[in-house]
Each structure stands twice: as structure tokens, then as C-alpha cells.
N, C-alpha and C positions, 0 to 999 in steps of 0.2 A: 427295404433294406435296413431294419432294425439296428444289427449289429455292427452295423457302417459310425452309429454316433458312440461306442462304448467307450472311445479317449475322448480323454480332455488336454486342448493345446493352451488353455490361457492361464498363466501363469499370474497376473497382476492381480494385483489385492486391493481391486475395486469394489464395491459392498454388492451383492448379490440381491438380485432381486426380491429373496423370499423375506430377507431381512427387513426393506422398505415396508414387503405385504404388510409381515407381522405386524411393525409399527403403525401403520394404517390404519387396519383395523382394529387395534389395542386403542389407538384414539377416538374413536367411535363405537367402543364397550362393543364388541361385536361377540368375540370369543368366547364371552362367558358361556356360548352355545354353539361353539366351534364356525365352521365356516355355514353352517345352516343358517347363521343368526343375518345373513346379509337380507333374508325376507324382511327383519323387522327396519331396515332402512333403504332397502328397493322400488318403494315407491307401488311393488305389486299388490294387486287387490286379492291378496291370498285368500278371502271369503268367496270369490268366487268357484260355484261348483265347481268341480270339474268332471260331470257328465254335463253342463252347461257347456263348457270351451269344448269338449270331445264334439259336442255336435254340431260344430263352426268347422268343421275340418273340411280340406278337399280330398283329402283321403284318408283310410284306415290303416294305421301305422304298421308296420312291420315290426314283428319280432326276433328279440337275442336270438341268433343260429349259427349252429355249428355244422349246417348241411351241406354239402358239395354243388352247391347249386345258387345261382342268383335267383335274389325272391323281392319280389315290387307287390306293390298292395294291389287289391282285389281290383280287375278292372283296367287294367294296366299290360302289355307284354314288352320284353324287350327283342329287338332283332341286332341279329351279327349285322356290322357293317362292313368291317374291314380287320384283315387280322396277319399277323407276321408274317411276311414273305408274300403277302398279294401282289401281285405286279404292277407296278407304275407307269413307268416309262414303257413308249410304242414297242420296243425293242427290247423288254424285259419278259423274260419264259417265266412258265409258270411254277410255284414253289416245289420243289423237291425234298425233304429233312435229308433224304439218302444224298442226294447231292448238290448240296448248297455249295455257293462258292462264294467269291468277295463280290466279282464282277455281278452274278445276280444279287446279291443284298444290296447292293451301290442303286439298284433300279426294283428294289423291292421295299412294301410296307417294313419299318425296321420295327426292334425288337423292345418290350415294356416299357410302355407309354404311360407319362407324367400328365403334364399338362395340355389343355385342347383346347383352340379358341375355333373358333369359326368368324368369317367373314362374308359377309355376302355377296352375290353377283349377279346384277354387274356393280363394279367399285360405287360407293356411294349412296347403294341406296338401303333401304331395310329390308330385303327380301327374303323372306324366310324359307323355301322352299331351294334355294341354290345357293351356294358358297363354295368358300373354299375351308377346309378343316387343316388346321395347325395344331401337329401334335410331336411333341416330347417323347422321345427315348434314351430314357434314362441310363440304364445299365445292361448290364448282360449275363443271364445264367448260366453259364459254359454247359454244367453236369445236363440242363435240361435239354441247350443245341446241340449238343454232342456226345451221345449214348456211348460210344467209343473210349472216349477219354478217361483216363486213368484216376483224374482228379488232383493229379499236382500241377504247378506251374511246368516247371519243368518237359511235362509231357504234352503241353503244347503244343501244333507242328504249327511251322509261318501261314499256312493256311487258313488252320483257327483261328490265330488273332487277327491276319485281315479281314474275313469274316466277320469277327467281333468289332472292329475299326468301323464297317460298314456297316455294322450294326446300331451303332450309336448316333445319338444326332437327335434330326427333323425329319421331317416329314410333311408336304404339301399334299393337300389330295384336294381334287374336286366333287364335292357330293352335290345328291340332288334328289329331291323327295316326289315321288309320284302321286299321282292323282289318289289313290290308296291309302297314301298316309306310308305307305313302305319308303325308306330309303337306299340308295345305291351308291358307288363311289365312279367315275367316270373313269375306265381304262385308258391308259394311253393319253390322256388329258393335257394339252401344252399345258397347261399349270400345274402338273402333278410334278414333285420334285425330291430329292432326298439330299439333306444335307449330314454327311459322314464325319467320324475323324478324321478325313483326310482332306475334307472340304476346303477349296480355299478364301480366305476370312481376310479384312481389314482392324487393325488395331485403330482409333480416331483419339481426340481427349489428347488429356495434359500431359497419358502418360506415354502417347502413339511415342518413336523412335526413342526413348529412354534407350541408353545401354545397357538398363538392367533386359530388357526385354529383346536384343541383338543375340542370335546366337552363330554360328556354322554357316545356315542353311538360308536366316535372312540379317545378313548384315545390317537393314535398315531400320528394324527393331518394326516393322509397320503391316508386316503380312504373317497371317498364322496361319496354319495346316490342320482344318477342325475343330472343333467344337466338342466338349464331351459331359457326361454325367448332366445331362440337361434337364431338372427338375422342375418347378414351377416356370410361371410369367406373366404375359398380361398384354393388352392388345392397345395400342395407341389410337387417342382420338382419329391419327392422320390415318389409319389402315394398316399399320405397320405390326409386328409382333417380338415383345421380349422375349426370349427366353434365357431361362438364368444354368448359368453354370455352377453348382454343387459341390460335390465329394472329388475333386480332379486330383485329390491327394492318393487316390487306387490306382492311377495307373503308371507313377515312377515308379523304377528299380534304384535299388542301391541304397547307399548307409550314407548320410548327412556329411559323414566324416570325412567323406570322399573330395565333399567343396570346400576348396581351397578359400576362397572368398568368406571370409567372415560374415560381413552384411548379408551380404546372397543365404547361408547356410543359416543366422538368425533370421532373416522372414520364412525361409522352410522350417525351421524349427515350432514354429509362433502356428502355422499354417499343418502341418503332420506331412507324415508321408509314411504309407501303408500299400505295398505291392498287394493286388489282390487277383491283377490279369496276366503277371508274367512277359508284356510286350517289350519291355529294355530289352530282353534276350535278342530279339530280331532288329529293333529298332532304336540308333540311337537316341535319339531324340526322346526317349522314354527313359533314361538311365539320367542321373541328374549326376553321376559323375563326368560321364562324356559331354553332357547340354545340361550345366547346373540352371542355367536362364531358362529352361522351356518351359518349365512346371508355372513360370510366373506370368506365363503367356493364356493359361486358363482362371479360371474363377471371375469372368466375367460379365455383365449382361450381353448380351449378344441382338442386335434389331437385325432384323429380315425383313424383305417386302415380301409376300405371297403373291400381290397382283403383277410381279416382274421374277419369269424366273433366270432372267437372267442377272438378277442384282446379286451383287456380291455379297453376302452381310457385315456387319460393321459390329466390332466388339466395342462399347462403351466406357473407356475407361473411366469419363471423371464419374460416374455410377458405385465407383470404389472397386475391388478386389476380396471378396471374400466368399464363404459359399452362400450362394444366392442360393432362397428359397423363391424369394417374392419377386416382380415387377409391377406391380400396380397404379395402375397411372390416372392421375387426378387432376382435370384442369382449375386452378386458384380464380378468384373472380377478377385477380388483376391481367389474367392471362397466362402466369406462369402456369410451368410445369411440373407436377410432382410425383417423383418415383416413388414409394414405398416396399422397405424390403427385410427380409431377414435373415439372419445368419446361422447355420440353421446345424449348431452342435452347442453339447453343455454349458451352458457360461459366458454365451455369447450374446450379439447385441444385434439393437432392433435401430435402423436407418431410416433415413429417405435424403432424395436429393430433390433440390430448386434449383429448376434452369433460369439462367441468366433472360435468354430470348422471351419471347411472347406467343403463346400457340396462335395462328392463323387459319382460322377455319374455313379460309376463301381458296388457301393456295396451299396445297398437300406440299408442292417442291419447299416451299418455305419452313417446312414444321419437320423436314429431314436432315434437318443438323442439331437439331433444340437440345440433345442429351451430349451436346459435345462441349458445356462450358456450363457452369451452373456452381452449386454449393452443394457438397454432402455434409450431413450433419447426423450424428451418432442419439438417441437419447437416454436421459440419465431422468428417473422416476425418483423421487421424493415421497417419503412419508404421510406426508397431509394431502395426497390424490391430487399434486402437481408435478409437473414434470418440463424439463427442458431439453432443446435441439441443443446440441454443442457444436460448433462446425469445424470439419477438418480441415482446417485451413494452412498452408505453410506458412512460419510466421507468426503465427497466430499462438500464445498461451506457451506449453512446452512444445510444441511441433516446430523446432527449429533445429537448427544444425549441434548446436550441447547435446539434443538426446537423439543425434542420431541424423536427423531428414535434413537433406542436402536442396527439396527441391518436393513442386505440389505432387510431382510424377511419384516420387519414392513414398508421400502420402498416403497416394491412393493405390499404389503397389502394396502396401504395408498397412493396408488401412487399420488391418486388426491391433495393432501396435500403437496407432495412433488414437483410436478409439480405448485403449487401456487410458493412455499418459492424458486423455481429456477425461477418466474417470470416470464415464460407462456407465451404465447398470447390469451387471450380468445377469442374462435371461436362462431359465428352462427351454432353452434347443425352441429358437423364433424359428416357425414356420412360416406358414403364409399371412399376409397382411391386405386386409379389403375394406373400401368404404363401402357406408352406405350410399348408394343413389338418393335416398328420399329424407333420411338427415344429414348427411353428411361425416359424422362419426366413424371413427376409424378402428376394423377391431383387430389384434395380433393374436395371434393363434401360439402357445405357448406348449409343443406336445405333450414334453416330460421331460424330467428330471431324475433317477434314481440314485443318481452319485450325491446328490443336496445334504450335506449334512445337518443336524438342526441348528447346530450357532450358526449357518451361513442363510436362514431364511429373512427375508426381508419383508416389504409391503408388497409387493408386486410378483413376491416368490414365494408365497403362505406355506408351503408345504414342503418338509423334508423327506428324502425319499421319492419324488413326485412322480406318481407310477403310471397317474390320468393325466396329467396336464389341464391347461384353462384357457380362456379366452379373457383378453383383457379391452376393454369400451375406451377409448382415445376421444375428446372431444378438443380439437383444435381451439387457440383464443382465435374468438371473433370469426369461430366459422371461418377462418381462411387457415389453409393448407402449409401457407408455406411460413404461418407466425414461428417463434421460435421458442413459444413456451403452451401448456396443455394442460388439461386437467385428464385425470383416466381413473377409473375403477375396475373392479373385478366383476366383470358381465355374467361367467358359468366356471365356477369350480366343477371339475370333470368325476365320474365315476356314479355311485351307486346311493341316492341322497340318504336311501331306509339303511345305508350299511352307516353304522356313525365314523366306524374308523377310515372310512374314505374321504370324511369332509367334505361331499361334494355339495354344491347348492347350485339353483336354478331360477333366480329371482324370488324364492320364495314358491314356486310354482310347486304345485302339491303331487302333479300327476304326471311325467314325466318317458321318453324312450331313453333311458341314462344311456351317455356312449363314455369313452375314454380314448383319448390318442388322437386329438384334433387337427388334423392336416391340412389339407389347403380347403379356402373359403370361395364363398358366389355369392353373389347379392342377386334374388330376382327385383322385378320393377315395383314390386310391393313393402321393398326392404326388407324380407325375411331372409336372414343368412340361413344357405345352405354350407354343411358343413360334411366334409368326406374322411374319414378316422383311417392312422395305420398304426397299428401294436396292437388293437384292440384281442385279438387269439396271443400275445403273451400276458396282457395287464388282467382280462378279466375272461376269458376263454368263451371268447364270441369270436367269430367274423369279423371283419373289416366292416365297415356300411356308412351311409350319407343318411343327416339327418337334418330335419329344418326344424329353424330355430325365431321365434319372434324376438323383433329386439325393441318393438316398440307396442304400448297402450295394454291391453286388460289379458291380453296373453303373453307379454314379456316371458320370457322365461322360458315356455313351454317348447319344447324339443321333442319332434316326432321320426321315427326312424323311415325313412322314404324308401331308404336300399340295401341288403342284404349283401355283399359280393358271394363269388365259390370261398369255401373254405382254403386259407394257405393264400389268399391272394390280399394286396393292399389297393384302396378302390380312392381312384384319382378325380379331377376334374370338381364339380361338377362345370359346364359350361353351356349358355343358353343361345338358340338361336333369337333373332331379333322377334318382338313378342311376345316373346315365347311360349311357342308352339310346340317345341322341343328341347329336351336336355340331353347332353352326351354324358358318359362317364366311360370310365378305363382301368383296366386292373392290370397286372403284369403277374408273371409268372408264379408260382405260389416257393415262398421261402424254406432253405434247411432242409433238413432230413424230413422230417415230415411230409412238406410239400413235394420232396423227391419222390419217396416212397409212395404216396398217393396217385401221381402221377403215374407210376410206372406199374401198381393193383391195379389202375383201372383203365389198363389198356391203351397206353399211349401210342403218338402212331407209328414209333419203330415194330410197333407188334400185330399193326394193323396188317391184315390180306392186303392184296393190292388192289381190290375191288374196293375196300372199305376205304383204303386210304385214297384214291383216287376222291371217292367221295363226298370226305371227309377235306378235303382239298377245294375242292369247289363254293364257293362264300354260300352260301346259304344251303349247304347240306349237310349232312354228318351222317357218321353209321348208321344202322338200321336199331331201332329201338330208343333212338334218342331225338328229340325233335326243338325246334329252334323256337322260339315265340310261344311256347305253349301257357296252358295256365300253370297256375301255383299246384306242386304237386306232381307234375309230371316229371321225367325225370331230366337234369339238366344235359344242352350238350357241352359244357365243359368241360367234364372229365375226360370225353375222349378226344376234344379237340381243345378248346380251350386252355388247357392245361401244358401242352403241347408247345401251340401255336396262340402269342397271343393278339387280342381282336378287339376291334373297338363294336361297340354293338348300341345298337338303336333301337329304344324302349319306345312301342307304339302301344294303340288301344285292340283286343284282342276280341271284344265286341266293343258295341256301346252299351254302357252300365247305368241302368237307370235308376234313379234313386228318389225315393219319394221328398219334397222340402217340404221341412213344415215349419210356421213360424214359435219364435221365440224372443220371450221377452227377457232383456239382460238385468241384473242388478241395478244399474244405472238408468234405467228404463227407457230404452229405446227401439222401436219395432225393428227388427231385421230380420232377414230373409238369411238361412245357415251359412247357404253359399257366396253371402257377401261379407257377412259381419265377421270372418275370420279375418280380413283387411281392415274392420272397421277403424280401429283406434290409431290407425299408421296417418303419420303426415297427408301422405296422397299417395291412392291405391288406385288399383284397376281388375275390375275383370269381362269380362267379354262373353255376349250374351246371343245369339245367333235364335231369326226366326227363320225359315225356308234358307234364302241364299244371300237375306244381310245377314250385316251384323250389328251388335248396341254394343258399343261400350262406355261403361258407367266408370266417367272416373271422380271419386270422391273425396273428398276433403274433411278429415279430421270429424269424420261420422262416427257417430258415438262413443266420446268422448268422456272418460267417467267424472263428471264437473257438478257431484252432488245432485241439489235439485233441480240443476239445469239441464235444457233439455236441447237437443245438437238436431238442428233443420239443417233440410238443404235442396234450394230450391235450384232444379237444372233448366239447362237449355239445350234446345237441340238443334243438332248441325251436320251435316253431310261430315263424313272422314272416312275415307279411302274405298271398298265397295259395298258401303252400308252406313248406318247412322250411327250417330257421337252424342252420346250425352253428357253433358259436365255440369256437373254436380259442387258449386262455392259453396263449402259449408259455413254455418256460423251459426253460434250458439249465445242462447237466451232463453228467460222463460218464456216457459209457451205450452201446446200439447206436445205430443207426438208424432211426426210426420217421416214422410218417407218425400223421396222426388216425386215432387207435381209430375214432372215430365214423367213418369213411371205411366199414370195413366194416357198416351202416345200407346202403350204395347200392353194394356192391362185389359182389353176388349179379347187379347189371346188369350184363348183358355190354355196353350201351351207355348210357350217357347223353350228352348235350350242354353241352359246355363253354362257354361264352359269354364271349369276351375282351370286357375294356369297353369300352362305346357314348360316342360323345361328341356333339354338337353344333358346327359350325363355321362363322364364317363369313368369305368374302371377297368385297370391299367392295362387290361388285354381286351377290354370290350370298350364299346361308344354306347349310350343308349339312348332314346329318343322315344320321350313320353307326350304324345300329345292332349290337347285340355279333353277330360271328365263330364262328361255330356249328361247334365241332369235337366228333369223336365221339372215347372214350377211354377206354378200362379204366383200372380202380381199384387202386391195390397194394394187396397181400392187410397184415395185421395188422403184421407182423413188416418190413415197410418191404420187401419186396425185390419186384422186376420181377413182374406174372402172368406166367405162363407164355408164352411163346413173345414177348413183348415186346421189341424192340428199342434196344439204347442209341444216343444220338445225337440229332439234332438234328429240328424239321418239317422234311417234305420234302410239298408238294404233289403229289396225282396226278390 
């Protein structure tokens, strides 16, 4: 939803992030070569080939497209898992587009899905093969649900928008992967669940009964009626899952002018209000002149259990009020708790909050209050690559009753206001915000900007106009989470490095999949951020698509395009199951005229026969001529379902792809094997090595490390872990030769085993996909580090 960010509500003349940028990199002579010049202080080894790093890769990138079809690298398929309108609940019929109703959407998959976590089952442990999947439904396409409709509000019947009501929300499902590698979604499942707009919800926090938050229908100010515009989140150490409320400024009616209440009508002022579904008409509590207080009963994190479906969910108030992109939850090493979030329109600001309590990793009941008392803090970035937490505290600085707050509740009701008068950095539309697992570093996802003027760029906002967006490197003081001061740089200027007027850069990295319109982030267990784009078909007339990104040692930089979406769609997620063995993504309905019109050429299913669309109905089929999992090339079934109907879809392997390894000697001079040394230079990596029916896995430590003339050993041990063997690999470095793991010879008498690059989970917004690991066959180097015999230097070459 592009055209959802085109106002701007922040009025304060807090300095802009691009301004900071500017100054930033002006103190560090960067410019004189616009934002490319960040190689010459990135620390990357821009001498390295780049047909060297291309042959470290675990897959062959995907290319810019503009085709109607998702497209994954060679080697790779994706399958439909679940898609709008599947049926849930024991007691839910099967989807009909002819006759949808409220009562079946209320027990049906709902509609363009955001965010996707998985959890495993049973509670507790890492099982990769069963869980349960939590996914996000954002918003709703009327013109696409409803072929009938006129296209004004107006012509709405009460039908449609409860429809649309049950359309919105969560979604519980239980999935489960077969012996195959195919996965399925359990019908009828007591865990399968849907939570709607009309859900009923707990307020908790500072700001639970405030009488800004009483309205008609709950005088206690402590119970709400749904959950809506549900964008990003994040999944709690304890099992639990955020999900962040967004754009809830779409679904009041009415003109500001209408609330009598001053205060009340400045936090809607500060906050927008943009009718885009028409429901005041039938409901009051959507009209903010009838219930000026409802609207301030959204914009909040929202926790859910998955493993109860009968818990209620609990909106988070001391988390703040504003449009949540992010939930990302980080445990501090004192124990605290740390959110991480964004606010995710022009000119706005980048959070986290520190729980008061101490996470408990023995007692799940204990660690389900921890976001109900804590500290939020706003941050404000500085020119010389530091930066501070401000806290919204009542009381505290101007947050007192002169400018306005009466109390912590109207704080954090008002947070946007609050985070002005403590003087903010205004950001480029904060999106998602993710650590890393393996350094700890925190990156913010910055999409774009094109309102920026150029007296308002700063350090941290380089670019006026900002059409790609960037991702910004947070490292906390002293590695802990919840300090309240940081140092950050600019990690990936977005867009096209060979175009100069895009200024984009990439650590320096010479050979690039350039993306633009950075959305929400993933950390796999090796530390490489996966990153999934939206705008990218307006900023540079490509696709949507997910791209991985190293953020650490001799490939920093380098950005490969993993995922394609269908054209007209924005591609969500990614999310990994535990392992990862698989990756989900999600895409939602495809945008505007365009994606109307394409939908509706290429036979959408109000056009379908009744035979086709029955078929077309059924989760793993589709019309005759179009086929689900196939390879690259064949023709997509999105266009006639997907498009429609949208689906979460699971990316499996379509054979096994064998690929020959041949070794290779780095710059740095260190023997590795292609399919390892893409992890080499990361803190601590893993990848997983299978001979018959174990498995090895090599986890490594800061192997090949570019330290001059020094040379990075690492001598493993081996040990039983889980239905196969473990090798762990202390690195450390010193002069010496060359070596590889002693323990290597253990499995170097195999003339074969199977190397297995890692599986992810992924989704886009109408699909799930589910990529499991890249099965390459590979001799071992012998003891002494040097090639076996007759082995080849250079890069993969598929045959």
C-alpha cells in the first residue's frame, strides 16, 4: 500500500534525519564521490574478485523482473500453502468469491498477509517439521473482493464491510511438512484461529482505563473490539507473538472538526485521518464524531498466544501508540527486555522500549506481563555516527502538564507528540527493525522518502527526494540493548550503484543484485540479513523481491536477489523455521489500476467455468494449463489464482541439484570449500553437511578472517547432536600454514557426502514459501589443507 504513506502529520521542526546524514559524511570527506565513497571507509576488501565471492554463493541470484510470475533460483520450487478464504475452523465451508459472507471469513484464511512467524510443536522445542504459522492481514482490496462494487464508499452494502471486518487481523494455522519435503496446513485444527476487527482484545499498561480510551460501548476504557491494519512483528522468547498495528487512520469517518474535545482532535490531528473503507457509515464506532476516543484504541502492539486459543490478546500500551511497523524482541544480558520498532510514515521516528521485569527462561507464566511496565525511548542520531535513546517519560524534560501531558497514559497515547518536544530525529518512513543473532547489531530499514527536500537532509537522511531508501547499522554501547546511547552508520544506500544519480552504495561491493524500497528484515543463524522490498514496480520498474545481504567479513556488502514476487504484488516476511530448513514469504493482492486490470486479462475467478474454478479452489490445484511448484519458466499459477485469491506458498526443492565444488583459494589465503566460505568471515556460522542418514554440522568460528599474513586454523571436535554428528570448529588465528578442521578427516575417507546450504522460510503477501537446503555432492581436503586430488580451483559451475 504505497499510496497509504503520501501525507505527512509531523508538523515539529525537529532536524531530519538526512540533515545529520549529510553532516556525517561531510566529516569524513566522503562526498567528494557521493555516497559510493562509503567503500573507501567500509572496511570492505573492494579488491576482492567478484567472480571469487560469486563462487561462495549457495545460490544463483535472481534477476530484475517484470514477469507475472514468482521466480527463485535454479534448483529451488515454491508450493501454495494456504491462501484467502481456506477454511479454518471444523465448522468452516469451503471458500466461495460468489458467496462470501462475514460468518465464513470469521473461520476462514483472511486476506493480504504481512507478517509470518512460525512456532513450533510441541511448545518448547525446535521442531522443524510442525508448528504453528502466525500471519498478518493487513488490509483489504474491496475492487478485488468484490467484482460487483461500484468503487465508491458510498456503495458499500453492510455486508461488504463486515466481510472486510473479518477480513482483517490474524490468523493461527497449524502446518506440517511431510516426509517429501511438501507442506500442508491442518484443517479444522484446535489451534487454527482467526482473530478479526471485531475480536475481542485487552488494553494492559499505563494507559489500560485512561478516559481518553472509554468510550459508549466500554466505559472501562480496558476492552477493545479488534485489531486492524496489522503490519509487521516479532515472536517472544516466551512463545508469544507481536503484531504491530499500522495505518488505523483508514478506517474512521468524519472531519476532525466534528471533536469537540480539543486534546482528543490534536492527537487525531498529529496522528491523520484518511477514510478509505467507508465503515462509519454502518458503524459507529468508526465515525470519530459519534466515538471521537475509538480511533485511539488502535495503533498498538498487540501479543497473542498461538499455543492457547483461547487467550485473549492483550494490546500493549506502555510499547507507545503509533503506527507500528516493527516488534522485534531482544533479550539484554541483564535480562531485560527489548522491543524494537518503527513508525512507519515520512518524518517519523525510530523507538524501542526496556521492560522494567527480567525475562525468565524457566517460567513461560512469568515473562507474560514483562511488556506491561518498562521505559520507551525515542532516538535522536547525531552527526559524528552517535546517537541517543531519549525516554518518554512523564515528568521528565518537556513531557509535563505546561506542554500539554497530564499523565504516563496521555504519553504514550500521544507518543508522536512526545517524541517531537524530546526532539527526535525525523526518519525516511522507519520500517522494519532487526538484530543480528551473531553480532548483535541492530539494522533499521529506512524505505523512502520523496517529500525530503534538500535543506532538510541530515546524516542519517543523505538523500533528498529519497525514491530507494537505506538501511542504517545501530551498534549499541557496550553490546547491551538497553544502554541509552549508540553509535550507527549507513550499512546500504539503496538503488542502482552504476547509476550515479541514485547514490547508492553497497560497502563498496563491486558486483551487486541492487534492490530499492527496503521493507521488512530476517536474520538467518549465519547473520546474513534477508531483506523483502515494497515500491520497487514504482521507484525502478521491477518487481517486489527478497534479497540477502552479508553484513559481516570479506562479502559485507554483497546483496543477492533470492525472490522475485508476481508482478503488482509486495513480497512480505521473510520468516525461518527453526534450522532452517525452510523459509516462508507472502505477497498480497497486486496494487491500483494496473494490478486491477491484470487481474482481471488474465482471467480471474469471477470468469472462471465452474469446473475451473472449483479447481482452482482446491489448495494445491489451479486451472488446466498452469501448474504449481514447477520450474523457472513455466507458466505461473498466480495469475489465475493468486491474484484472486491470496496465498501463502511454500518454496521446496523441485529435484536435487547437483553441483560440482571445487576448491578455492581467497585473497587472504585461506583453503575453503565454496559451500562453506560464504559464512567464512561471520562471527559464528553453520552449515549442515548430511552423509546416508546423519548429519555434520560444522559450526565455525571467525574462519577466514582477512588478518594480512595471518592465517585462521581451526581445530574441531566431535560430538553426538541430535540424529547425527556435531562438529565444532574454535577458531583462532596465528601464523602458521593453511588448514582446514582436523576433524574434517572423521568424513574425508567419503568420496561423497552432501553439503546442504541453508533452508529458509519465506513469505509473499499472498503466498508462504518454503525453500529447503541445496544438496551439493563434495570431497573433503585431506589434513594438511590442500585440494584432493584431481580437484579443481574456481568457482560453482552447474551441470
Amino acid at each position: 500500500m504505497r499510496e497509504q504513506h503520501d501525507t505527512v502529520t509531523n508538523p515539529s521542526a525537529n532536524e531530519p534525519f538526512a540533515a545529520v546524514l549529510a553532516r556525517y559524511l561531510s566529516r569524513r570527506a566522503v562526498l567528494r564521490g557521493g555516497l559510493a565513497g562509503l567503500a573507501l571507509w567500509a572496511g570492505h576488501p573492494f579488491w576482492l574478485d567478484p567472480q571469487s565471492a560469486a563462487g561462495a554463493a549457495d545460490f544463483l541470484p535472481v534477476q530484475h523482473s517484470t514477469a507475472d510470475q514468482l521466480q527463485v533460483p535454479a534448483g529451488y520450487r515454491q508450493q501454495v500453502l494456504i491462501r484467502w478464504g481456506d477454511p479454518l475452523r471444523p465448522d468452516a465451508p469451503d471458500f466461495d468469491p460468489r458467496a462470501q459472507t462475514a460468518w465464513k471469513q470469521a473461520r476462514q484464511f483472511g486476506y493480504n498477509c504481512d507478517f509470518i512467524g512460525f512456532l513450533p510443536l510441541p511448545p518448547g522445542t525446535s521442531n522443524a517439521s510442525h508448528g504453528l504459522l502466525v500471519v498478518n492481514h493487513e488490509y483489504a482490496n474491496s475492487e478485488l473482493m468484490f467484482p460487483e462494487w461500484d468503487g465508491t464508499l458510498a456503495g458499500k452494502s453492510r455486508e461488504m464491510v463486515a466481510i472486510e471486518l473479518a477480513a482483517h487481523g490474524v490468523s493461527v494455522v497449524e502446518v506440517r511438512r511431510e516426509a517429501s519435503g511438501a507442506w500442508h496446513y491442518v484443517r479444522g485444527s484446535a489451534y487454527n484461529r482467526r482473530l478479526t476487527g471485531n475480536s475481542l482484545m485487552r488494553l494492559s499498561g499505563p494507559a489500560a482505563g485512561h478516559p481518553w480510551l472509554q468510550t459508549s460501548e466500554d466505559a472501562s476504557g480496558r476492552l477493545v473490539r479488534g485489531t486492524l491494519n496489522n503490519c509487521a512483528g516479532g515472536v517472544t522468547p516466551w512463545g508469544t507473538v507481536l503484531t504491530c498495528e499500522e495505518n488505523f487512520h483508514f478506517y474512521f469517518h468524519g472531519s476532525l472538526e466534528a471533536v469537540r474535545d480539543r486534546a482528543i482532535r490534536a492527537v487525531h490531528e498529529r496522528y491523520g485521518l484518511r477514510d478509505r473503507y467507508g465503515w462509519g457509515q454502518y458503524h459507529a464506532r468508526f465515525d470519530v464524531a459519534q466515538e471521537p476516543h475509538e480511533m485511539l484504541r488502535f495503533g498498538w502492539v498487540v501479543e497473542l498466544d498461538p499455543y492457547d486459543p483461547h487467550a485473549i490478546p492483550v494490546k500493549r500500551t506502555a510499547l507507545g501508540r503509533f503506527k507500528h511497523e516493527a516488534a522485534t524482541v531482544v533479550v539484554a544480558p541483564g535480562g531485560q527486555v527489548v522491543v524494537y520498532s518503527g513508525d512507519d510514515e515520512r518524518f517519523e521516528y525510530i523507538y524501542k522500549f526496556v521492560s522494567s521485569g527480567r525475562y525468565n527462561p524457566y517460567s513461560r507464566a512469568a515473562n507474560l506481563h514483562l511488556l506491561d511496565a518498562g521505559t520507551l525511548y525515542v532516538a535522536r542520531f547525531h552527526d559524528d555516527g552517535t546517537g541517543t535513546w531519549l525516554p518518554l517519560v512523564f515528568g521528565q524534560g518537556p513531557l509535563t502538564p505546561e506542554h500539554g501531558f497530564r499523565s504516563q497514559a496521555e504519553v504514550l497515547i500521544n507518543a508522536r507528540r512526545a517524541a517531537d518536544l524530546l526532539g527526535a530525529t525525523k526518519m525516511d518512513r522507519p520500517e522494519d527493525v532487526e538484530a543480528s543473532p551473531v553480532t548483535g547489531k541492530v539494522y533499521a530499514v529506512l524505505t523512502n522518502n520523496t517529500k525530503r527536500q534538500p535543506q532538510q537532509v541530515d546524516a542519517a537522511n543523505p538523500r533528498p527526494a529519497n525514491a530507494y531508501g537505506h538501511i542504517l547499522e545501530i551498534a549499541e554501547a557496550g553490546e547491551d540493548p538497553t544502554a541509552t546511547r549508540f553509535h550507527w552508520s549507513l550499512f546500504i544506500a539503496c538503488g542502482d550503484p552504476a547509476t550515479p544519480a541514485h547514490q547508492a552504495a553497497y560497502q563498496g561491493y563491486p558486483t551487486v543484485s541492487w534492490l530499492a524500497n527496503p521493507d521488512n528484515l530476517a536474520f538467518d543463524e549465519a547473520g546474513r540479513l534477508w531483506v523483502a522490498t515494497d515500491g520497487q514496480p514504482r521507484s525502478i520498474g521491477a518487481n517486489d523481491a527478497v534479497y540477502v545481504i552479508d553484513t559481516e567479513g570479506p562479502y559485507r556488502g554483497r546483496c543477492r536477489m533470492f525472490l522475485s514476487g508476481p508482478r503488482g504484488c509486495e513480497v512480505c516476511g521473510p520468516a525461518f523455521t527453526p534450522r532452517q530448513h525452510d523459509v516462508l514469504c507472502g505477497h498480497p493482492a497486486p496494487r491500483g489500476r494496473q494490478g486491477l486490470a491484470l487481474c482481471r486479462a488474465a482471467e480471474p475467478l469471477a470468469r472462471l467455468s465452474r469446473r475451473h474454478a472449483a479447481a482452482a479452489q482446491r489448495g494445491g490445484h489451479h486451472p488446466r494449463g498452469w501448474r504449481q511448484g514447477g520450474w523457472l519458466g513455466q507458466r505461473s499459477p498466480f495469475l489465475a489464482g493468486g491474484l484472486a485469491r491470496q496465498q501463502v506458498t511454500h518454496v521446496a526443492f523441485n529435484r536435487v541439484a547437483y553441483l560440482p565444488v571445487a576448491f578455492q583459494r581467497h585473497a587472504f589465503g585461506v583453503w575453503n570449500r565454496p559451500g562453506l566460505v560464504a559464512l567464512g568471515p561471520h562471527r559464528r556460522a553453520g552449515l549442515a553437511a548430511a552423509h546416508g542418514d546423519h548429519h555434520v554440522v560444522f559450526d565455525v568460528g571467525k574462519l577466514g578472517q582477512p588478518l594480512g599474513t595471518r592465517r585462521t586454523q581451526c581445530n574441531a571436535a566431535l560430538a553426538h547432536h541430535g540424529d547425527g554428528l556435531r562438529i565444532d570448529g574454535g577458531g583462532r588465528t596465528g601464523a602458521g600454514t593453511e588448514d582446514l578442521p582436523a576433524a574434517a578427516a572423521i568424513v574425508a575417507s567419503k568420496t561423497l557426502c552432501h553439503l546442504a546450504a541453508t533452508g529458509v522460510f519465506y513469505a509473499h503477501k499472498q503466498h508462504a514459501l518454503h525453500v529447503p537446503a541445496l544438496l551439493l555432492p563434495t570431497a573433503l581436503p585431506s589434513r594438511s589443507g590442500s585440494p584432493p586430488a584431481g580437484a579443481a580451483r574456481g568457482s560453482l559451475t552447474p551441470f
